[in-house]
mmCIF file of the N, C-alpha and C atoms, coordinates in Angstrom:
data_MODEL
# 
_entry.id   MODEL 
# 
loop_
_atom_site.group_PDB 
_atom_site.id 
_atom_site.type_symbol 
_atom_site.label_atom_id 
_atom_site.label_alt_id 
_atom_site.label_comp_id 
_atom_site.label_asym_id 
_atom_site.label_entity_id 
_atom_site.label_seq_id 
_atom_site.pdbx_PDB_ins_code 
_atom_site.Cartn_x 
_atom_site.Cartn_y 
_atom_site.Cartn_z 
_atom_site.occupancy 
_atom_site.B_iso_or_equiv 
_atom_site.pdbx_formal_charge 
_atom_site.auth_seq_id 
_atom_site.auth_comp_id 
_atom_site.auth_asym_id 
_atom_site.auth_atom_id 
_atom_site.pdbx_PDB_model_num 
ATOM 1   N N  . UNK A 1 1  ? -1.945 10.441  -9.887  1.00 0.00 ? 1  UNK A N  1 
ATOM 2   C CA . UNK A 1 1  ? -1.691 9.900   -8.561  1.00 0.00 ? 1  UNK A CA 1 
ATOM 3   C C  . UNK A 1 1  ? -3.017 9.396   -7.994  1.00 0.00 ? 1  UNK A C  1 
ATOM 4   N N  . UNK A 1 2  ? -3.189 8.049   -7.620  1.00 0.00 ? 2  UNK A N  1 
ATOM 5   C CA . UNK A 1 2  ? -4.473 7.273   -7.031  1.00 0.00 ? 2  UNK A CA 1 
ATOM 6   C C  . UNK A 1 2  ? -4.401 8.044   -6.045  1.00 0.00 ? 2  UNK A C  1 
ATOM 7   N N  . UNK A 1 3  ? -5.405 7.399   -5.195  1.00 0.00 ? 3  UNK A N  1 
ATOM 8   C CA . UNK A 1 3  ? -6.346 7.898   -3.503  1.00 0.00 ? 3  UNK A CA 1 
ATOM 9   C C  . UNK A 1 3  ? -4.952 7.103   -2.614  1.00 0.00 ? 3  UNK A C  1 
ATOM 10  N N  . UNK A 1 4  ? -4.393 6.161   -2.787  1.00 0.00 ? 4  UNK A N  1 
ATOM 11  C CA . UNK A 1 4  ? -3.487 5.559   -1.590  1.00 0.00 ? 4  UNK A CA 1 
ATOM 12  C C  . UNK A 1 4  ? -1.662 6.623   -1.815  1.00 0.00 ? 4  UNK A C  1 
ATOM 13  N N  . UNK A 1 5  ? -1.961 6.817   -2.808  1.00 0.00 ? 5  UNK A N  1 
ATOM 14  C CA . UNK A 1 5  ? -0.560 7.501   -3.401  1.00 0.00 ? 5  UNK A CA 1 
ATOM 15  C C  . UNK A 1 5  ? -0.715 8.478   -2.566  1.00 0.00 ? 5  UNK A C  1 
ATOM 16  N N  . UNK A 1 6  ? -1.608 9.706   -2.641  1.00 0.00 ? 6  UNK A N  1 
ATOM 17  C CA . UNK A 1 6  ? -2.094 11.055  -2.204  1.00 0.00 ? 6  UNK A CA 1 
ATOM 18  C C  . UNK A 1 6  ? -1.861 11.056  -0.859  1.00 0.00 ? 6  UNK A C  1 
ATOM 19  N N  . UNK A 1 7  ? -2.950 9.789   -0.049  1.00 0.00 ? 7  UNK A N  1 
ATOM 20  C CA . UNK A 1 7  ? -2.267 9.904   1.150   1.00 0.00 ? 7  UNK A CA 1 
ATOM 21  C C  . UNK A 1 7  ? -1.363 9.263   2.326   1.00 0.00 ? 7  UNK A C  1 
ATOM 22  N N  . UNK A 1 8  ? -0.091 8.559   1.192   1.00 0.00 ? 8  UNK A N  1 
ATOM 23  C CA . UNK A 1 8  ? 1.262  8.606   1.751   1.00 0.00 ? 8  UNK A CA 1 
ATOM 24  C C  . UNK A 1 8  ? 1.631  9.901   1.421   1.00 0.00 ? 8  UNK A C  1 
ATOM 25  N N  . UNK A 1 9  ? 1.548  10.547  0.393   1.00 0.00 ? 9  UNK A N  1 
ATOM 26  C CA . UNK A 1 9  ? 2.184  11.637  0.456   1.00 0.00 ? 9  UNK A CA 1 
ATOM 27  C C  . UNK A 1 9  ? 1.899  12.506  1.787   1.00 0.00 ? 9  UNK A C  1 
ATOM 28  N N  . UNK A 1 10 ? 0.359  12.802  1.924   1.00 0.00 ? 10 UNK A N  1 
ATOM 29  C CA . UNK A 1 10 ? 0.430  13.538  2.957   1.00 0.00 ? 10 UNK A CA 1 
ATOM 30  C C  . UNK A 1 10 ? 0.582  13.065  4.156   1.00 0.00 ? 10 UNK A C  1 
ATOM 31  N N  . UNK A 1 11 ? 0.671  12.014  4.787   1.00 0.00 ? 11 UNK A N  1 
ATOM 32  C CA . UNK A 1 11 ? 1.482  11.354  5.706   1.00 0.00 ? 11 UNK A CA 1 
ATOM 33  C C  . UNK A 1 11 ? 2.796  11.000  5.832   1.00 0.00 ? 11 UNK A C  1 
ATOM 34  N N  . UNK A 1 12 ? 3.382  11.798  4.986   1.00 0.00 ? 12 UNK A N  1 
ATOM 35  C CA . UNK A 1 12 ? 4.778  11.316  5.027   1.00 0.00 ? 12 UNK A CA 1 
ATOM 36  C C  . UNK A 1 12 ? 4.999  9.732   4.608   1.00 0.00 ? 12 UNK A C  1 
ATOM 37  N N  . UNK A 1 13 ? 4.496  8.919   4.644   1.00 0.00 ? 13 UNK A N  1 
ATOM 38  C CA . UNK A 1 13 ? 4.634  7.521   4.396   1.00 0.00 ? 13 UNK A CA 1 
ATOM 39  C C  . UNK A 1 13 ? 5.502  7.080   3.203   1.00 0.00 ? 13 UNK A C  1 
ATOM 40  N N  . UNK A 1 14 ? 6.292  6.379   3.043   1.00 0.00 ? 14 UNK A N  1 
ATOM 41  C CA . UNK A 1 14 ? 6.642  5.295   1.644   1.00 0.00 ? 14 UNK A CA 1 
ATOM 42  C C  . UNK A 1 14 ? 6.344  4.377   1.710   1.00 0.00 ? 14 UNK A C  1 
ATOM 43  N N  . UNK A 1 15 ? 6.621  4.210   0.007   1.00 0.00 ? 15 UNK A N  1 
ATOM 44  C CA . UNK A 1 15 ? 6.282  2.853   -0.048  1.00 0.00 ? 15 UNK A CA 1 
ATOM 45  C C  . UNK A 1 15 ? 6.789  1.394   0.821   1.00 0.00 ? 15 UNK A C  1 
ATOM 46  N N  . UNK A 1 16 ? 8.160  1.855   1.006   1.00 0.00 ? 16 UNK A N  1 
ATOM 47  C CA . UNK A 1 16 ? 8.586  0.790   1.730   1.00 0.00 ? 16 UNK A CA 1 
ATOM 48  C C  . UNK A 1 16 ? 8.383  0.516   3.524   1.00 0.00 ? 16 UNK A C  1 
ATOM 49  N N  . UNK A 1 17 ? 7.721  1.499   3.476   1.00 0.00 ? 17 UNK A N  1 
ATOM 50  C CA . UNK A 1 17 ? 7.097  1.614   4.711   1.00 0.00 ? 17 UNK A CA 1 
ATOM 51  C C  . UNK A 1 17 ? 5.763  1.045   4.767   1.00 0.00 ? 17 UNK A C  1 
ATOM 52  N N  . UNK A 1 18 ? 4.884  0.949   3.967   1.00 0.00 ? 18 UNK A N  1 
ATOM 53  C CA . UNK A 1 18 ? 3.958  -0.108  3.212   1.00 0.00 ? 18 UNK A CA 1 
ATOM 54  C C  . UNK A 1 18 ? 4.067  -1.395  3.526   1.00 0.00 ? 18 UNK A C  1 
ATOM 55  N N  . UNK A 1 19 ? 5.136  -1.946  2.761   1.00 0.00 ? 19 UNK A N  1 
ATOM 56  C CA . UNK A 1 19 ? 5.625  -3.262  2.219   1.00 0.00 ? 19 UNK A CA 1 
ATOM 57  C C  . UNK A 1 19 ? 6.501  -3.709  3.685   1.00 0.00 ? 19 UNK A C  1 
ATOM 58  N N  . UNK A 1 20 ? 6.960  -2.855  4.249   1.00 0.00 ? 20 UNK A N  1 
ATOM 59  C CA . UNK A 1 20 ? 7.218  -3.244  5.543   1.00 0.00 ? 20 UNK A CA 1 
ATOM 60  C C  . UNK A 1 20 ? 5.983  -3.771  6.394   1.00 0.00 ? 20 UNK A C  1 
ATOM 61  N N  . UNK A 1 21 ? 5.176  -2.612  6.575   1.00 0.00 ? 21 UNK A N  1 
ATOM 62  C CA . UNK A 1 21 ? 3.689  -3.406  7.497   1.00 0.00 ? 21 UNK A CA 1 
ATOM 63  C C  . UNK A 1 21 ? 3.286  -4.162  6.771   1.00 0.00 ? 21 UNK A C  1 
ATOM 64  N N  . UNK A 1 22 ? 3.198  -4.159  5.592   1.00 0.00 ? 22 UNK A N  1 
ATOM 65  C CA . UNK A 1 22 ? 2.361  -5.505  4.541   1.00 0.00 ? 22 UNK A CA 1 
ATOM 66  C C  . UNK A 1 22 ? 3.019  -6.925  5.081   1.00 0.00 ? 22 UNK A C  1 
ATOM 67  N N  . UNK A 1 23 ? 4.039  -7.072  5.186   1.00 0.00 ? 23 UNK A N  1 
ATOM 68  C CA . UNK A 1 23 ? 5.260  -8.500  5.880   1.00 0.00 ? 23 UNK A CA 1 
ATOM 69  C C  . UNK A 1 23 ? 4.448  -8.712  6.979   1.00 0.00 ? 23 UNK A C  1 
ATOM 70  N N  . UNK A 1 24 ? 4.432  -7.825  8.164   1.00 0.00 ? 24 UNK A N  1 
ATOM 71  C CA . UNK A 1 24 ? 3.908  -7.890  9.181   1.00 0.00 ? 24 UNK A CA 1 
ATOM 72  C C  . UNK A 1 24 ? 2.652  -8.396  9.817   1.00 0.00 ? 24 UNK A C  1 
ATOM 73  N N  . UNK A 1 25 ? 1.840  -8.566  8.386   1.00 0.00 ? 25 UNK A N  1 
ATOM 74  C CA . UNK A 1 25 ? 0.399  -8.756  8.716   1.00 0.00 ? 25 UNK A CA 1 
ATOM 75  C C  . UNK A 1 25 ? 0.516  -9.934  7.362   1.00 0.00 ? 25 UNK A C  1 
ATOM 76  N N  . UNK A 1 26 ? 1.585  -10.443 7.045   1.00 0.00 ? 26 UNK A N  1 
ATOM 77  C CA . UNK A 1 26 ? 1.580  -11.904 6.362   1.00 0.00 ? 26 UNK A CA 1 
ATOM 78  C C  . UNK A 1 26 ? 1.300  -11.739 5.049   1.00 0.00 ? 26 UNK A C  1 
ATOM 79  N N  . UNK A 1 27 ? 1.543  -10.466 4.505   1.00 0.00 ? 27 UNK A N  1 
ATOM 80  C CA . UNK A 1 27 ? 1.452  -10.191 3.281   1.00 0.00 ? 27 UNK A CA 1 
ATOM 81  C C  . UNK A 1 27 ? 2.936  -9.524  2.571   1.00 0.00 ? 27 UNK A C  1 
ATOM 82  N N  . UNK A 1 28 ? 3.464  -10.960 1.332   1.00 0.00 ? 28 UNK A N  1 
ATOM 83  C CA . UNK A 1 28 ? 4.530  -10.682 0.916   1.00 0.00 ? 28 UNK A CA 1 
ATOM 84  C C  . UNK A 1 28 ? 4.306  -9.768  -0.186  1.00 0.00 ? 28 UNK A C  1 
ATOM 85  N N  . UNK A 1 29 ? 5.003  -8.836  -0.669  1.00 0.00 ? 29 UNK A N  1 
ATOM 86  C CA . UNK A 1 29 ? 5.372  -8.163  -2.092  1.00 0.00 ? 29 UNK A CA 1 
ATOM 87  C C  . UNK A 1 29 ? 6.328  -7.477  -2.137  1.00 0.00 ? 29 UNK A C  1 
ATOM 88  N N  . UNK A 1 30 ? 6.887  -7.584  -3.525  1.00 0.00 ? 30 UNK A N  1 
ATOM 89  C CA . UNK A 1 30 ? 7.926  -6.963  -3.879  1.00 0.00 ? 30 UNK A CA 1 
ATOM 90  C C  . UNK A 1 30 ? 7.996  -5.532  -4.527  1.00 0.00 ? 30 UNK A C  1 
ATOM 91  N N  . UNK A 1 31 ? 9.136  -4.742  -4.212  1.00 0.00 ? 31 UNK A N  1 
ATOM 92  C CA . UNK A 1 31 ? 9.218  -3.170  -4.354  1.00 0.00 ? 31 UNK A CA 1 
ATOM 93  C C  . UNK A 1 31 ? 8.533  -2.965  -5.912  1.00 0.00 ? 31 UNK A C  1 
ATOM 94  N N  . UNK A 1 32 ? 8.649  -3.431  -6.749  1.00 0.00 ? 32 UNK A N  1 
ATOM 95  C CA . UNK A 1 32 ? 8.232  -3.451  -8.425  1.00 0.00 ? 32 UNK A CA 1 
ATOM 96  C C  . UNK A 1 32 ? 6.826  -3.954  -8.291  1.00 0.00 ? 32 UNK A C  1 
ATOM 97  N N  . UNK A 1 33 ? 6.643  -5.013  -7.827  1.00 0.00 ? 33 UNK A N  1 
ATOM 98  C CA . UNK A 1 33 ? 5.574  -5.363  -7.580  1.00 0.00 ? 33 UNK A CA 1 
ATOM 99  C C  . UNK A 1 33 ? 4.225  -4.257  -7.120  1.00 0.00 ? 33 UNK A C  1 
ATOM 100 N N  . UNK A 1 34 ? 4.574  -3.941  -6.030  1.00 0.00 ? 34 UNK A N  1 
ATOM 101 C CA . UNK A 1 34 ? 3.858  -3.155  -5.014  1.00 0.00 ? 34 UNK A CA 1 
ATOM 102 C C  . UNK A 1 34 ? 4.103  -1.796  -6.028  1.00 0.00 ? 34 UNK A C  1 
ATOM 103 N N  . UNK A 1 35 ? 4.881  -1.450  -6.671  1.00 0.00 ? 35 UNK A N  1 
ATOM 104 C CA . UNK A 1 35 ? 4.934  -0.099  -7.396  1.00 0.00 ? 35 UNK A CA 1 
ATOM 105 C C  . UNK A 1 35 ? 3.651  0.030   -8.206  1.00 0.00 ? 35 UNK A C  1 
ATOM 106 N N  . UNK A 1 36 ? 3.884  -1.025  -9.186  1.00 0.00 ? 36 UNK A N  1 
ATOM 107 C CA . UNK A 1 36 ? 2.964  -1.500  -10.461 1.00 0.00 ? 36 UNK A CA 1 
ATOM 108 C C  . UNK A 1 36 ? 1.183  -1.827  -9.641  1.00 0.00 ? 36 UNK A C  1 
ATOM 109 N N  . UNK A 1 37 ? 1.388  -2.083  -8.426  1.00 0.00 ? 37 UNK A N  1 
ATOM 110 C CA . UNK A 1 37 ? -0.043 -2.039  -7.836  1.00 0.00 ? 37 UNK A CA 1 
ATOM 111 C C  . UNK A 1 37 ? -0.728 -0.698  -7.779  1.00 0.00 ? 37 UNK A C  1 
ATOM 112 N N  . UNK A 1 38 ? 0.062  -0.034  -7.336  1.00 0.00 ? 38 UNK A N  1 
ATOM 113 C CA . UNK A 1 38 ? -0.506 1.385   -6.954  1.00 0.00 ? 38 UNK A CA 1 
ATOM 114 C C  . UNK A 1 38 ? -0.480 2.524   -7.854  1.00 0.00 ? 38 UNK A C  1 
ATOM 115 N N  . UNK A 1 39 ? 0.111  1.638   -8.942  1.00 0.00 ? 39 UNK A N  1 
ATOM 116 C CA . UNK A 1 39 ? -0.287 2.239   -10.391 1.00 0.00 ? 39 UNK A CA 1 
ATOM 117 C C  . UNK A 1 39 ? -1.317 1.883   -11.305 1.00 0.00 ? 39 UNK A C  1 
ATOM 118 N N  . UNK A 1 40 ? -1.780 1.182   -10.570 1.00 0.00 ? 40 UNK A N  1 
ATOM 119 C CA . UNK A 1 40 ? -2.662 0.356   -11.506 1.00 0.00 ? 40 UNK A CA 1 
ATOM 120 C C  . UNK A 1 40 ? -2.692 -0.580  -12.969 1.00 0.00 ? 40 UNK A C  1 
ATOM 121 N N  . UNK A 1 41 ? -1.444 -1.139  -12.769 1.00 0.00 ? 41 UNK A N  1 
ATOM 122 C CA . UNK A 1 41 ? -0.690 -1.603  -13.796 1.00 0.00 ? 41 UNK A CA 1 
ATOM 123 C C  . UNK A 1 41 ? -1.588 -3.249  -12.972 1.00 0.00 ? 41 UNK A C  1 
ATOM 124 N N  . UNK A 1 42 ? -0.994 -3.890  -11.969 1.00 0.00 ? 42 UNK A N  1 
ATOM 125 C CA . UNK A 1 42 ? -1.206 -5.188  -11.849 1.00 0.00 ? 42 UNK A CA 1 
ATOM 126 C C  . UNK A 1 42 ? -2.669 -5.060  -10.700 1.00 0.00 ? 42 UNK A C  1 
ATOM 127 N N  . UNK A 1 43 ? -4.044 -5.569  -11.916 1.00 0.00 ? 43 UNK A N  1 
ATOM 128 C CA . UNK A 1 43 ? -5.153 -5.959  -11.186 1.00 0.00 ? 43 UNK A CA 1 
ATOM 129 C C  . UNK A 1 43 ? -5.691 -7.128  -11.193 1.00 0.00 ? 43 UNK A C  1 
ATOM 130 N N  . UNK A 1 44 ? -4.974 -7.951  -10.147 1.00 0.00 ? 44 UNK A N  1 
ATOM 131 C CA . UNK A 1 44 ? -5.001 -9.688  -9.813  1.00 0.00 ? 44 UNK A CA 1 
ATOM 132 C C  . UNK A 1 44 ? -6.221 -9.333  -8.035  1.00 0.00 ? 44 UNK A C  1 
ATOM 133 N N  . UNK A 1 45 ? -6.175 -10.032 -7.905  1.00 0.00 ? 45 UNK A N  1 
ATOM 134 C CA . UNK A 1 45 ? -6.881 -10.207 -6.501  1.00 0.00 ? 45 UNK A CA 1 
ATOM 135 C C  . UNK A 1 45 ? -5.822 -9.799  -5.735  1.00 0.00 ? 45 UNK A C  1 
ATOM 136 N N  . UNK A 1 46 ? -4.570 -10.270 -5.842  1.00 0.00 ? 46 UNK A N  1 
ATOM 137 C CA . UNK A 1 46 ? -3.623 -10.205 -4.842  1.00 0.00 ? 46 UNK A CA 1 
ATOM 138 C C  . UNK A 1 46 ? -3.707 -8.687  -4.451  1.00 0.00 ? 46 UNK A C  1 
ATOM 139 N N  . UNK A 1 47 ? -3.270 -8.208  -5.856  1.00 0.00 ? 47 UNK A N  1 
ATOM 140 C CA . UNK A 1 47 ? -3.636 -6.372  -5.780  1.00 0.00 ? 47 UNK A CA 1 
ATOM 141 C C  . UNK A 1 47 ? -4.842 -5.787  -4.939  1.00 0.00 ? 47 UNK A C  1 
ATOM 142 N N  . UNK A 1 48 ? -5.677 -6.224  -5.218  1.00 0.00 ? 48 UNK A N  1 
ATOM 143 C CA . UNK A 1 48 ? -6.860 -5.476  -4.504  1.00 0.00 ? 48 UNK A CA 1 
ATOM 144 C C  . UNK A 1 48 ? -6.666 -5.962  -3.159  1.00 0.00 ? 48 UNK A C  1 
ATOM 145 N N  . UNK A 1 49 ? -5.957 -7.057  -2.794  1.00 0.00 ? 49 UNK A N  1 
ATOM 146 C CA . UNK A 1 49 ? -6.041 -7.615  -1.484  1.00 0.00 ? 49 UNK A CA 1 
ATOM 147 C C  . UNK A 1 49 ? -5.071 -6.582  -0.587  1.00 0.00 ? 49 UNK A C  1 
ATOM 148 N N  . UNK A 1 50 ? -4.050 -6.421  -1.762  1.00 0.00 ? 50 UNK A N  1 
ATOM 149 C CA . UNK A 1 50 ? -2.599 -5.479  -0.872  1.00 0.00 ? 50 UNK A CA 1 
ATOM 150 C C  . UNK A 1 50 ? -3.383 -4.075  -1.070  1.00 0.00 ? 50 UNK A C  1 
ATOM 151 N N  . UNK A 1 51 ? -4.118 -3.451  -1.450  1.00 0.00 ? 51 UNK A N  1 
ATOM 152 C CA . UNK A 1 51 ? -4.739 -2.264  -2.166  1.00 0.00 ? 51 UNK A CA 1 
ATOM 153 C C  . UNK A 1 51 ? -5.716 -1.780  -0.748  1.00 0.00 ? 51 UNK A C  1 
ATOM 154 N N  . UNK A 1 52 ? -6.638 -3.115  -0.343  1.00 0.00 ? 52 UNK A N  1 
ATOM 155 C CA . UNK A 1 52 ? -7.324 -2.787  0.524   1.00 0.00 ? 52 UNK A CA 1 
ATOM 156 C C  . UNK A 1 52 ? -6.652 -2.927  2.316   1.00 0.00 ? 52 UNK A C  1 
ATOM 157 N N  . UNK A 1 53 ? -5.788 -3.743  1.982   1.00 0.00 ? 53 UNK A N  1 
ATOM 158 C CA . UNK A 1 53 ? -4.940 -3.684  3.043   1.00 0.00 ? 53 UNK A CA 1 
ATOM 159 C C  . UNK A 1 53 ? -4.438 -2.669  3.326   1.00 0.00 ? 53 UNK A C  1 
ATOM 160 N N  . UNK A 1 54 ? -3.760 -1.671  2.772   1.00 0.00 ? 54 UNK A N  1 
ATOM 161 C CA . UNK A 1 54 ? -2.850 -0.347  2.204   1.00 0.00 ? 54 UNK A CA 1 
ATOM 162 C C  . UNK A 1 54 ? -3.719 0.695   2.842   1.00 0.00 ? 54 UNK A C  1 
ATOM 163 N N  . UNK A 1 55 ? -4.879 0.510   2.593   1.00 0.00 ? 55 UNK A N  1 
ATOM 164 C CA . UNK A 1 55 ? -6.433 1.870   3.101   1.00 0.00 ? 55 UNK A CA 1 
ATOM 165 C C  . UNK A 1 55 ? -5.951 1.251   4.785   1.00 0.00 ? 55 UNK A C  1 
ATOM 166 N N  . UNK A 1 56 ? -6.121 0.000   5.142   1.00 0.00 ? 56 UNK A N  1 
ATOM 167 C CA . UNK A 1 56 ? -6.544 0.256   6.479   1.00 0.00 ? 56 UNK A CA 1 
ATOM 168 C C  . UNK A 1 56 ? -5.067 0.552   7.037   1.00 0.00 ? 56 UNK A C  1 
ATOM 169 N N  . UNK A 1 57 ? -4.333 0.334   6.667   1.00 0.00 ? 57 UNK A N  1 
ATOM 170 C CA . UNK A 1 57 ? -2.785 0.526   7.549   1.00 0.00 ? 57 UNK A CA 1 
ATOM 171 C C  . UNK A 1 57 ? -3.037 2.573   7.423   1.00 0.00 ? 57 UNK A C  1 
ATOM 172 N N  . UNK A 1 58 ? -3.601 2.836   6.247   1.00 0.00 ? 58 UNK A N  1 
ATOM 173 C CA . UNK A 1 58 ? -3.203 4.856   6.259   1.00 0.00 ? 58 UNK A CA 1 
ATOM 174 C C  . UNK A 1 58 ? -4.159 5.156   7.180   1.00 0.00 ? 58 UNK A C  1 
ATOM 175 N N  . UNK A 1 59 ? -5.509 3.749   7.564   1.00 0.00 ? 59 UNK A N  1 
ATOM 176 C CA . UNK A 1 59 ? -6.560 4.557   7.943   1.00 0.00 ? 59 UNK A CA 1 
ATOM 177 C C  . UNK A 1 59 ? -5.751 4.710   9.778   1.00 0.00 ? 59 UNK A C  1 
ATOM 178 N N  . UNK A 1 60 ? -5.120 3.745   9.999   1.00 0.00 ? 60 UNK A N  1 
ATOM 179 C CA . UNK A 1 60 ? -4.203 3.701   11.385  1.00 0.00 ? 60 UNK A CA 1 
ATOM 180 C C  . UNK A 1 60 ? -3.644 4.862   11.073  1.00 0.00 ? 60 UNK A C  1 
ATOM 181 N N  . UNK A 1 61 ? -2.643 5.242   9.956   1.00 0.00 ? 61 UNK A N  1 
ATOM 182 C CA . UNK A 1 61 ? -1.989 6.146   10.618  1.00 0.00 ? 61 UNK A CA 1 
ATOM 183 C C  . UNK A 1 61 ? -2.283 7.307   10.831  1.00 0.00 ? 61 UNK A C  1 
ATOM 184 N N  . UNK A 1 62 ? -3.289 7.363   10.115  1.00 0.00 ? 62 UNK A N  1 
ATOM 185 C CA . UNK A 1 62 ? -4.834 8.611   10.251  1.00 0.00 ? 62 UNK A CA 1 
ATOM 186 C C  . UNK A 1 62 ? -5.083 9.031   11.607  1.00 0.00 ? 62 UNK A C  1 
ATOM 187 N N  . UNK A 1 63 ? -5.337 7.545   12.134  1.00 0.00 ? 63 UNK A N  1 
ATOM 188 C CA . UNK A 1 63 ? -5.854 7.605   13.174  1.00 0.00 ? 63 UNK A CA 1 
ATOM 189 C C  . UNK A 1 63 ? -5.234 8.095   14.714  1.00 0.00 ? 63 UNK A C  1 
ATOM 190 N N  . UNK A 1 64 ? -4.000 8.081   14.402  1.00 0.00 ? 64 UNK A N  1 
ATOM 191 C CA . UNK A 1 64 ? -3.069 8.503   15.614  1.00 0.00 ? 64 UNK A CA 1 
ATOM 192 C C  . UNK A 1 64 ? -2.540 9.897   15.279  1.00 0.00 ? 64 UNK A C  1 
# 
């Protein structure tokens, strides 16, 4: 389990709760898609782009 996996878990978070704020901030991906990211299966830019995006949305929910 990566560093973004660990803490949805401990935030309660899913993935599709992810991919929901990811839409929101103009970033499309799909459930397989976004799976295979956070597995480290697909390392394109796009990935690291949704990857680093992903840190700041947990670092929000951190933050509240």
């Amino acid at each position: 389990m990566n560093q973004i996996q660990m803490r949805m878990e401990d935030l309660g978070v899913r993935q599709v709760d992810l991919i929901l704020e990811l839409k929101k901030r103009g970033i499309a991906v799909q459930p397989p898609e976004f799976s295979q990211m956070l597995r480290g299966i697909f390392t394109t830019p796009k990935a690291k782009k949704v990857l680093d995006e992903c840190d700041k949305i947990l670092d929000e929910y951190e933050a509240n």
